[in-house]
PyMOL Python script that loads the backbone (N, CA, C, O; Angstrom):
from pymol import cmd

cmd.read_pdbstr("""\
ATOM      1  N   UNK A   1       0.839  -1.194   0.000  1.00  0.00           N
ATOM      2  CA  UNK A   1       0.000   0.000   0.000  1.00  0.00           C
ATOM      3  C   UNK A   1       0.879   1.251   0.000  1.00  0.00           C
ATOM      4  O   UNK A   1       0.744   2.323  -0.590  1.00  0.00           O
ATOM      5  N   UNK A   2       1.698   0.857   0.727  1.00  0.00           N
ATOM      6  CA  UNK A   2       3.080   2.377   0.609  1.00  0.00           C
ATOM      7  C   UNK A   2       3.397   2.695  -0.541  1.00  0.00           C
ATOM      8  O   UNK A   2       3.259   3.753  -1.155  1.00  0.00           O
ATOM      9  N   UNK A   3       3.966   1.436  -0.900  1.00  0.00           N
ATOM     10  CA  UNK A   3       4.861   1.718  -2.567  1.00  0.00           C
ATOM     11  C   UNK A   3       3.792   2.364  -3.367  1.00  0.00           C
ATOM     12  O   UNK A   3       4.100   3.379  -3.991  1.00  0.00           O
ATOM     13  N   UNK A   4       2.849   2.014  -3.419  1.00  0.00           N
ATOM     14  CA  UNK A   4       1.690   2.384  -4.748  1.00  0.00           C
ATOM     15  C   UNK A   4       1.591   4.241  -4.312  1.00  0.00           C
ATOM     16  O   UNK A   4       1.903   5.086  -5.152  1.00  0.00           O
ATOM     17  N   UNK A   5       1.192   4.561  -3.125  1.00  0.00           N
ATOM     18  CA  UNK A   5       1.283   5.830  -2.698  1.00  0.00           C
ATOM     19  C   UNK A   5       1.975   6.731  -3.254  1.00  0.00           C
ATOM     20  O   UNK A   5       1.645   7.773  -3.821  1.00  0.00           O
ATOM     21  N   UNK A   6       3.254   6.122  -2.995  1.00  0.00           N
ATOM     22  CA  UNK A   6       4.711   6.757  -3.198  1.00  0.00           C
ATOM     23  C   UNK A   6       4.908   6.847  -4.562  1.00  0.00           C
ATOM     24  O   UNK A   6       5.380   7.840  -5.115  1.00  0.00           O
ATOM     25  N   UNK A   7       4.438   5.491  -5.309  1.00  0.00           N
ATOM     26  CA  UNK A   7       4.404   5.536  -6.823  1.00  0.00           C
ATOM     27  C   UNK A   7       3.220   6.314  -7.843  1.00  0.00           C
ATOM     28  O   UNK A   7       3.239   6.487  -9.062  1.00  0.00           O
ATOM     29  N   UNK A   8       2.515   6.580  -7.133  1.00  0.00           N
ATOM     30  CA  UNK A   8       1.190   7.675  -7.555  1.00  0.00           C
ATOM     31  C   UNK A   8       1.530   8.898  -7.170  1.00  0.00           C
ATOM     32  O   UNK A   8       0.926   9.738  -7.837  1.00  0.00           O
ATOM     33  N   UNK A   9       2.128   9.280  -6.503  1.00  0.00           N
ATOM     34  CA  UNK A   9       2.248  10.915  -6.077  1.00  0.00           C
ATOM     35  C   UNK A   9       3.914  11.047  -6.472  1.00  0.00           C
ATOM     36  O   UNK A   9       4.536  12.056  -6.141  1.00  0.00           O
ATOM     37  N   UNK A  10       4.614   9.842  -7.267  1.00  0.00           N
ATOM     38  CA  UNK A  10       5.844  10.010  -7.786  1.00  0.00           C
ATOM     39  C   UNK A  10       6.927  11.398  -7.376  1.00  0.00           C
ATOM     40  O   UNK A  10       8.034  11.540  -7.894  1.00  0.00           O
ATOM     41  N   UNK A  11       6.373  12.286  -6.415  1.00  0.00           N
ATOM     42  CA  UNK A  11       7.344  13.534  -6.292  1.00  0.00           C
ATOM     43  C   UNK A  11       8.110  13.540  -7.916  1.00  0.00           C
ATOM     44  O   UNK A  11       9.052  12.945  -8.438  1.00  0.00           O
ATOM     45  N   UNK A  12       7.125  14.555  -8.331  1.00  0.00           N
ATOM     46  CA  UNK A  12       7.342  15.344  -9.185  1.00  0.00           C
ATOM     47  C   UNK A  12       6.664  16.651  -8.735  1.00  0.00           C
ATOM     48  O   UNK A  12       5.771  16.932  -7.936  1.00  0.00           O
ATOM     49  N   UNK A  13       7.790  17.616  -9.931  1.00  0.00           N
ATOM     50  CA  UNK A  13       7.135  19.063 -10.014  1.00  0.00           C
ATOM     51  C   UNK A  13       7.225  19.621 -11.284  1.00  0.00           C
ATOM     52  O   UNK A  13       8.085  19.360 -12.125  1.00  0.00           O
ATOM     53  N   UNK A  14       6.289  20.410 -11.388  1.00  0.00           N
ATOM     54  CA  UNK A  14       6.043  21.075 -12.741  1.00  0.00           C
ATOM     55  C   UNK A  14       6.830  22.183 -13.066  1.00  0.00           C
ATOM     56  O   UNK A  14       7.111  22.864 -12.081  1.00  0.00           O
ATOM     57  N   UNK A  15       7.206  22.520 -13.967  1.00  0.00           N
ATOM     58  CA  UNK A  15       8.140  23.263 -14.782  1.00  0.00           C
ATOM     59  C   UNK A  15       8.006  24.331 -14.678  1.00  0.00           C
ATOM     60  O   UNK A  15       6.835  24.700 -14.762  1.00  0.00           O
ATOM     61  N   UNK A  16       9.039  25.390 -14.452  1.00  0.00           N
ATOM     62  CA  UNK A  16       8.821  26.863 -14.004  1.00  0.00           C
ATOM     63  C   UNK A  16       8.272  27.323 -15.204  1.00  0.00           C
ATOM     64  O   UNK A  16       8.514  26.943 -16.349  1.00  0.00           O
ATOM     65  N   UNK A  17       7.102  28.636 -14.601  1.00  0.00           N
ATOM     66  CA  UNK A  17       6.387  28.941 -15.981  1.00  0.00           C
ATOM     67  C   UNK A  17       6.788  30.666 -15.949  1.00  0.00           C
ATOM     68  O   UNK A  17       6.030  31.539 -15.525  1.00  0.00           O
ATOM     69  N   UNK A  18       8.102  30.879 -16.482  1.00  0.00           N
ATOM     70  CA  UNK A  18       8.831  32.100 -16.234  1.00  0.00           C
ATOM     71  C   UNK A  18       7.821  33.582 -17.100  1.00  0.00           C
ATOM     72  O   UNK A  18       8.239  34.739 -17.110  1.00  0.00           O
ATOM     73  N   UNK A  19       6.598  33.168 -17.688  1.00  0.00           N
ATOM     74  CA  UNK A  19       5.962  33.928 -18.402  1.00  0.00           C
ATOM     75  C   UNK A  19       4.778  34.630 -17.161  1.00  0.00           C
ATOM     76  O   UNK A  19       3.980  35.563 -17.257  1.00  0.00           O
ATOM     77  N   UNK A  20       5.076  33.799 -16.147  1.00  0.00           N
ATOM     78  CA  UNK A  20       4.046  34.240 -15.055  1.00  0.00           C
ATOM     79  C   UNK A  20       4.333  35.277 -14.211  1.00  0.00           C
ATOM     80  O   UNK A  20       5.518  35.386 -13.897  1.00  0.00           O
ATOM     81  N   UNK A  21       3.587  36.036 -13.779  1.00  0.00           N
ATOM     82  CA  UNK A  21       4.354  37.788 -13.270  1.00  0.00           C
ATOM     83  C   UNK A  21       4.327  36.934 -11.210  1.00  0.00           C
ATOM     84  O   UNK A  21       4.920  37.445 -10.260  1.00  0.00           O
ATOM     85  N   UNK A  22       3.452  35.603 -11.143  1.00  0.00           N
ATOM     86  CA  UNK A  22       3.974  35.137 -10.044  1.00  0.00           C
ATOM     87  C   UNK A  22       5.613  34.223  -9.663  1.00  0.00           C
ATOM     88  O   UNK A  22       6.027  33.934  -8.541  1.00  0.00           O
ATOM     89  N   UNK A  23       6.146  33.994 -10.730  1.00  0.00           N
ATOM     90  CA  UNK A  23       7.275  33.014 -10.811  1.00  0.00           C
ATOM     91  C   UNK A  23       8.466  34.214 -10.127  1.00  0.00           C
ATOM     92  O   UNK A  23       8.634  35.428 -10.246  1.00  0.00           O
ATOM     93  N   UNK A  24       9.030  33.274  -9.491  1.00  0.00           N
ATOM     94  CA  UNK A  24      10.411  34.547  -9.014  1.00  0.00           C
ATOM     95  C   UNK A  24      11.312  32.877  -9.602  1.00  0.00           C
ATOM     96  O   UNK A  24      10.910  31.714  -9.637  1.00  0.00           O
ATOM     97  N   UNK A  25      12.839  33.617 -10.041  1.00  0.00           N
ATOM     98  CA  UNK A  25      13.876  33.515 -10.222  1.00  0.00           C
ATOM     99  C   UNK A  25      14.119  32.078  -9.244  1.00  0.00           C
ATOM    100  O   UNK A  25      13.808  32.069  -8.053  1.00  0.00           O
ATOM    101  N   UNK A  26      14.839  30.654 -10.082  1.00  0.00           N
ATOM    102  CA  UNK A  26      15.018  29.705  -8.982  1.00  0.00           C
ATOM    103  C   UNK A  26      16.337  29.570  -8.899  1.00  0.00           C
ATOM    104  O   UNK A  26      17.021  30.111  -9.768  1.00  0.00           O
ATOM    105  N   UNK A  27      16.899  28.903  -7.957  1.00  0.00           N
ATOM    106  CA  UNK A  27      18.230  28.438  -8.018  1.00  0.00           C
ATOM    107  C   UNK A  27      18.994  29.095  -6.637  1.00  0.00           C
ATOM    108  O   UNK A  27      18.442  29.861  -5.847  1.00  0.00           O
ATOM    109  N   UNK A  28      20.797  28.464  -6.516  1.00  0.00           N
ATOM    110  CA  UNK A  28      20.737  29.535  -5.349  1.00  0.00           C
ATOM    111  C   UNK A  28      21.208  30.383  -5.571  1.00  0.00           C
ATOM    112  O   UNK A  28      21.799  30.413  -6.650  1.00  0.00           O
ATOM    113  N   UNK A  29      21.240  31.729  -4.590  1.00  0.00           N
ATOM    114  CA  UNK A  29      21.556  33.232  -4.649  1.00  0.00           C
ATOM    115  C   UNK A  29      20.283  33.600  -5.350  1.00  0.00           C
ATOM    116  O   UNK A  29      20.324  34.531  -6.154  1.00  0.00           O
ATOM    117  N   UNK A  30      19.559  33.194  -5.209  1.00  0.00           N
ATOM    118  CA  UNK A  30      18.022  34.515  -6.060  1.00  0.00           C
ATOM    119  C   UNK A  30      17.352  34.834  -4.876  1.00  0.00           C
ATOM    120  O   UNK A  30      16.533  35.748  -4.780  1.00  0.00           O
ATOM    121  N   UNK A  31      17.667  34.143  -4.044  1.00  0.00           N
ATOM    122  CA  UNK A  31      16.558  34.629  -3.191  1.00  0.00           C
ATOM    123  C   UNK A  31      17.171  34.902  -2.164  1.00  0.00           C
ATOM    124  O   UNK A  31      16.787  34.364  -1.125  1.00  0.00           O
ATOM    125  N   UNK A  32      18.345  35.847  -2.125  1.00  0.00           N
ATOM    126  CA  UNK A  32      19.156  36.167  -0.905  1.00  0.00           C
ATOM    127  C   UNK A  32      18.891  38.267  -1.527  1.00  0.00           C
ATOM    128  O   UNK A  32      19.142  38.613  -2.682  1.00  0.00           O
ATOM    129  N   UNK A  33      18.351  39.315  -0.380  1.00  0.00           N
ATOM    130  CA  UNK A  33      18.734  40.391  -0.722  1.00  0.00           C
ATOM    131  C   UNK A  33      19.853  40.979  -0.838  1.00  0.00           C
ATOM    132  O   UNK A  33      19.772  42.203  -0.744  1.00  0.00           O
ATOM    133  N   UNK A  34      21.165  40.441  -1.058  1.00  0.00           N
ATOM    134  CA  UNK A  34      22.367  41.025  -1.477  1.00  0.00           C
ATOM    135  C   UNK A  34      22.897  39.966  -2.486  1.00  0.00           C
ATOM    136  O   UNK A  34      22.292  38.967  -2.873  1.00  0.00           O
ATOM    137  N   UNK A  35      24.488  40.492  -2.933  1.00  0.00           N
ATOM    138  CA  UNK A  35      24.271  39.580  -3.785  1.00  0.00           C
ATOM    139  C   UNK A  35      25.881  39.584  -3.399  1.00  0.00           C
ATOM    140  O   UNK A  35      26.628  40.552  -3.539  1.00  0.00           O
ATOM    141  N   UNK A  36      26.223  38.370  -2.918  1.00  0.00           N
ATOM    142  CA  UNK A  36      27.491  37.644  -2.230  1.00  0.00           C
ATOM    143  C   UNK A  36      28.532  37.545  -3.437  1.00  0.00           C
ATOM    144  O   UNK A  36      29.694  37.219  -3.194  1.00  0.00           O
ATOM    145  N   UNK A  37      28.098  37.839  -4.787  1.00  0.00           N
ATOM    146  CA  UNK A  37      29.361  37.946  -5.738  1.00  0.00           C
ATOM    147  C   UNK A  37      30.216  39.104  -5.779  1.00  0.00           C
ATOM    148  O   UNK A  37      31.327  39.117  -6.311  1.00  0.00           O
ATOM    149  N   UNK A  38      29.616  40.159  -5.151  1.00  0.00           N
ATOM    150  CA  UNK A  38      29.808  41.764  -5.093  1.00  0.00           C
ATOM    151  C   UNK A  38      31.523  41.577  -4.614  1.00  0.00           C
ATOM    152  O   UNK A  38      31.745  40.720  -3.758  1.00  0.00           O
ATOM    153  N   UNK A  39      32.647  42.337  -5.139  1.00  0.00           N
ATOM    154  CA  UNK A  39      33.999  42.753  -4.950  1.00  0.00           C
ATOM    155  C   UNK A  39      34.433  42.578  -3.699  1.00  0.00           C
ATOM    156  O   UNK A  39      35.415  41.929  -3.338  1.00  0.00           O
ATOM    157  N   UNK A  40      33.281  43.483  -2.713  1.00  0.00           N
ATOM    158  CA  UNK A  40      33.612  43.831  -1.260  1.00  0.00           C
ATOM    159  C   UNK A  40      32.587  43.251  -0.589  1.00  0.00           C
ATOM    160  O   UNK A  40      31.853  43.933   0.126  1.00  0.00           O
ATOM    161  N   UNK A  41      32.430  42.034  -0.729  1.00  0.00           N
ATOM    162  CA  UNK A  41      31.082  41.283   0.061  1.00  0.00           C
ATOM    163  C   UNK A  41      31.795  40.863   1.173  1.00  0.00           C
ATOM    164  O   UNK A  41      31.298  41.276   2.221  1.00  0.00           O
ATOM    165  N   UNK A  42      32.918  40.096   1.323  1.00  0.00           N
ATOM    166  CA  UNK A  42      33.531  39.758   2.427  1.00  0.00           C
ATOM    167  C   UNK A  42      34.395  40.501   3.510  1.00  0.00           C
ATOM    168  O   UNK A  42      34.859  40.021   4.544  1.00  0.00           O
ATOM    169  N   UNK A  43      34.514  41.953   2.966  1.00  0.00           N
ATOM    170  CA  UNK A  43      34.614  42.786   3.897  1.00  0.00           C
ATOM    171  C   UNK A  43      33.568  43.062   4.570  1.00  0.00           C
ATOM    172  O   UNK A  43      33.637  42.964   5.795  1.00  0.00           O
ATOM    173  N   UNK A  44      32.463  43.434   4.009  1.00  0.00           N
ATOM    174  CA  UNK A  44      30.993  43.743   4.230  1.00  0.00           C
ATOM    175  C   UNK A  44      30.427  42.981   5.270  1.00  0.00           C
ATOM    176  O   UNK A  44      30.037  43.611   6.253  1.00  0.00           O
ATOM    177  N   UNK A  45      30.290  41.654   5.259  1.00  0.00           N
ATOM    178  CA  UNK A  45      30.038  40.596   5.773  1.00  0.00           C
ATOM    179  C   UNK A  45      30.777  40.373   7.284  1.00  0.00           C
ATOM    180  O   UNK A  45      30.364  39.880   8.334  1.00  0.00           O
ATOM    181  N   UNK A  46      31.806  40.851   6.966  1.00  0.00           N
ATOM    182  CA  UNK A  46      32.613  39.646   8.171  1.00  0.00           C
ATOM    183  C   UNK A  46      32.777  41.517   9.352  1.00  0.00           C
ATOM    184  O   UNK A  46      32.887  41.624  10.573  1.00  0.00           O
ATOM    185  N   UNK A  47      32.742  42.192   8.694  1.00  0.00           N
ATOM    186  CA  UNK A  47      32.821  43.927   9.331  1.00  0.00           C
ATOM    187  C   UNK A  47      30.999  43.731  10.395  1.00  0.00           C
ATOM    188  O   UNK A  47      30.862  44.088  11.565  1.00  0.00           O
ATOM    189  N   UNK A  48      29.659  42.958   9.340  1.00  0.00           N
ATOM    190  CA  UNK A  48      28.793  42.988   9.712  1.00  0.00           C
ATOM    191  C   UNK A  48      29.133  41.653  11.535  1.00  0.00           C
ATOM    192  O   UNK A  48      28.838  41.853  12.713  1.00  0.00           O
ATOM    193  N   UNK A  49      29.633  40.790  11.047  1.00  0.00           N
ATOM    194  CA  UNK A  49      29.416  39.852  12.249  1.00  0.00           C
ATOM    195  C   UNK A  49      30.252  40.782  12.833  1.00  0.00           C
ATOM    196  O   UNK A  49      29.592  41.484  13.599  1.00  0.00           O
ATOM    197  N   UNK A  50      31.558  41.131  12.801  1.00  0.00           N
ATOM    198  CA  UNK A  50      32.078  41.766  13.900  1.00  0.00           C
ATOM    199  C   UNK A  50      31.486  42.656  15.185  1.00  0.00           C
ATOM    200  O   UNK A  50      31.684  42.627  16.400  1.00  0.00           O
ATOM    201  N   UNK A  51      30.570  43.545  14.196  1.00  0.00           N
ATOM    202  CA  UNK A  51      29.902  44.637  15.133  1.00  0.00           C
ATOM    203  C   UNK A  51      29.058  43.821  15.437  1.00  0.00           C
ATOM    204  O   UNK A  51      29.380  43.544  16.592  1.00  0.00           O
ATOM    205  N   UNK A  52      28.036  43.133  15.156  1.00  0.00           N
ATOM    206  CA  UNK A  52      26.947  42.594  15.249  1.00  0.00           C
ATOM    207  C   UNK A  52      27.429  41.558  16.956  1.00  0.00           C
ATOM    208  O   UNK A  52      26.817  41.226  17.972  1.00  0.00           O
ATOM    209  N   UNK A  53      28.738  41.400  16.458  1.00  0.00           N
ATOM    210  CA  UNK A  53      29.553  40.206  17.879  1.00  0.00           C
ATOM    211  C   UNK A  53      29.412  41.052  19.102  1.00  0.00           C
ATOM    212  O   UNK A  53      28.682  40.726  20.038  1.00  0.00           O
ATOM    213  N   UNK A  54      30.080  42.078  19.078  1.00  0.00           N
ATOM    214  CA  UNK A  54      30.747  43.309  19.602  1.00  0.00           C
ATOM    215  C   UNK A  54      30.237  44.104  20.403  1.00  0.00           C
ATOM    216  O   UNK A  54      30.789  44.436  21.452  1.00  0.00           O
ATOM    217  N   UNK A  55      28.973  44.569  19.974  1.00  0.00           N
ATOM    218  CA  UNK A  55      28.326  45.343  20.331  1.00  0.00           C
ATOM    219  C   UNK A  55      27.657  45.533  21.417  1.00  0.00           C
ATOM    220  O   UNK A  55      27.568  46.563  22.085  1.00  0.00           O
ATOM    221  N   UNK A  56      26.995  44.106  21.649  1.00  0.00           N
ATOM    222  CA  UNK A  56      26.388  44.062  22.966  1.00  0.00           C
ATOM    223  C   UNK A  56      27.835  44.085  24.488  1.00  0.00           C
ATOM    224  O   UNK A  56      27.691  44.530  25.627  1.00  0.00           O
ATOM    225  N   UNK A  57      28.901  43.530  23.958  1.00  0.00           N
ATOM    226  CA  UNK A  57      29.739  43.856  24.878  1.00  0.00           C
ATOM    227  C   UNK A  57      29.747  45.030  25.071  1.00  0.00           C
ATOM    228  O   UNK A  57      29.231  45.381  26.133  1.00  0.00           O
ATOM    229  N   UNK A  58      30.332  46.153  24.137  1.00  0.00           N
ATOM    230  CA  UNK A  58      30.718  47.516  24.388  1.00  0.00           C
ATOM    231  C   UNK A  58      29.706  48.113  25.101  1.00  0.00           C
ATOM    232  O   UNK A  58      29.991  48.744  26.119  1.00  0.00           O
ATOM    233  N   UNK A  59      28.087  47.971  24.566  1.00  0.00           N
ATOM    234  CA  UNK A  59      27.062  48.587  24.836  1.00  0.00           C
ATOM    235  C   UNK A  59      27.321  48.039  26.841  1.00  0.00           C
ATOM    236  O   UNK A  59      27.153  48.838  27.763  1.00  0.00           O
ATOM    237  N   UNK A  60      27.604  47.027  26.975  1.00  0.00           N
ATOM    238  CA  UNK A  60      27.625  46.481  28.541  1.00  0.00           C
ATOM    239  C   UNK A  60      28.862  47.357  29.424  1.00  0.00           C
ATOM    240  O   UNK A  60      28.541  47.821  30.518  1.00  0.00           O
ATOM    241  N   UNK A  61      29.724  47.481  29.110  1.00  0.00           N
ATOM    242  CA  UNK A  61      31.359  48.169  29.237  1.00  0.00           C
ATOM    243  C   UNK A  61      30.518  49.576  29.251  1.00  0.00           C
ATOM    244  O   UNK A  61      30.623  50.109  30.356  1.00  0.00           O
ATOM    245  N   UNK A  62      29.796  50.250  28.427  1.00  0.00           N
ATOM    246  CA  UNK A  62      29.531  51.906  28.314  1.00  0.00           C
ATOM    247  C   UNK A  62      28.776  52.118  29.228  1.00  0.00           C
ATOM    248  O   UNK A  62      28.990  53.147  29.869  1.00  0.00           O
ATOM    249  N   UNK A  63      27.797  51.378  29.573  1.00  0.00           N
ATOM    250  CA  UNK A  63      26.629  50.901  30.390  1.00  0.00           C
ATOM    251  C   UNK A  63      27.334  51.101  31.953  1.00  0.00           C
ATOM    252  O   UNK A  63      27.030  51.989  32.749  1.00  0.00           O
ATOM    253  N   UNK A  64      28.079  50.316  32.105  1.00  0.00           N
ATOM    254  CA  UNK A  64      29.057  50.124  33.285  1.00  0.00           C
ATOM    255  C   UNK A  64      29.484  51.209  33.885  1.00  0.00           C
ATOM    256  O   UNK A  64      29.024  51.644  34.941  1.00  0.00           O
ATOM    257  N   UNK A  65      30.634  51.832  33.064  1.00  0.00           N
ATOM    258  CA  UNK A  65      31.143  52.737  33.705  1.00  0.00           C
ATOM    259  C   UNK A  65      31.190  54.551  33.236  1.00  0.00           C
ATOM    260  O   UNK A  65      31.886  55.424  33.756  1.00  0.00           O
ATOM    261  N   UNK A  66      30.211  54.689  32.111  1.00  0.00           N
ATOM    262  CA  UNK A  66      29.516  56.116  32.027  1.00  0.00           C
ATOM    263  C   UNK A  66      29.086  57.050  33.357  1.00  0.00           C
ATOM    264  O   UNK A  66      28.049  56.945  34.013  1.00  0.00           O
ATOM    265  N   UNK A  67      30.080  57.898  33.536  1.00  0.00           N
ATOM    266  CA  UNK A  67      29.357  59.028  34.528  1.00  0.00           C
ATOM    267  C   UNK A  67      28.386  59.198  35.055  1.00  0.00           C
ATOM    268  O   UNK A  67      27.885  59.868  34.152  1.00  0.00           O
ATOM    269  N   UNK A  68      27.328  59.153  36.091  1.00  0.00           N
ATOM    270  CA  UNK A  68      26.443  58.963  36.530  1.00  0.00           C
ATOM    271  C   UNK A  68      25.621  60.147  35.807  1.00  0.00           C
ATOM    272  O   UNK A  68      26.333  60.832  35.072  1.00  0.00           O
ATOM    273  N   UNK A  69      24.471  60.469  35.858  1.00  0.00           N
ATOM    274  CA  UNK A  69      23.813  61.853  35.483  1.00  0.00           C
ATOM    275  C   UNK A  69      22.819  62.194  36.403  1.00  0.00           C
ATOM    276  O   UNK A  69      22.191  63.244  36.273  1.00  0.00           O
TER     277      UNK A  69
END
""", "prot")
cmd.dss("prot")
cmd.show_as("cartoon", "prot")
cmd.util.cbc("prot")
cmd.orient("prot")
């Protein structure tokens, strides 16, 4: 009873119909908003984790010992 299941619903899919104003672009990198081939992506990138790492420390450190008001 499995096999027949499995063999009737064969996982297939139908063919991109690129004439449709619903179809977006397949494959990978289409569906990322930047585009990781760019010159300076890995400066970009690795500058982003840095601060992104960073930040909540410093913000804790400024937090700490800033002048009272």
């Amino acid at each position: 009873a499995a096999q027949q299941l499995v063999a009737r619903r064969a996982f297939t899919t139908t063919r991109a119909r690129l004439s449709s104003p619903y179809h977006y672009p397949e494959g990978p990198l289409s569906n990322l908003p930047f585009n990781p081939r760019k010159k300076g992506f890995a400066i970009g990138y690795w500058s982003y984790c840095f601060v992104g790492f960073f930040m909540p420390f410093g913000i804790a450190v400024w937090q700490t010992y800033h002048p009272a008001k």
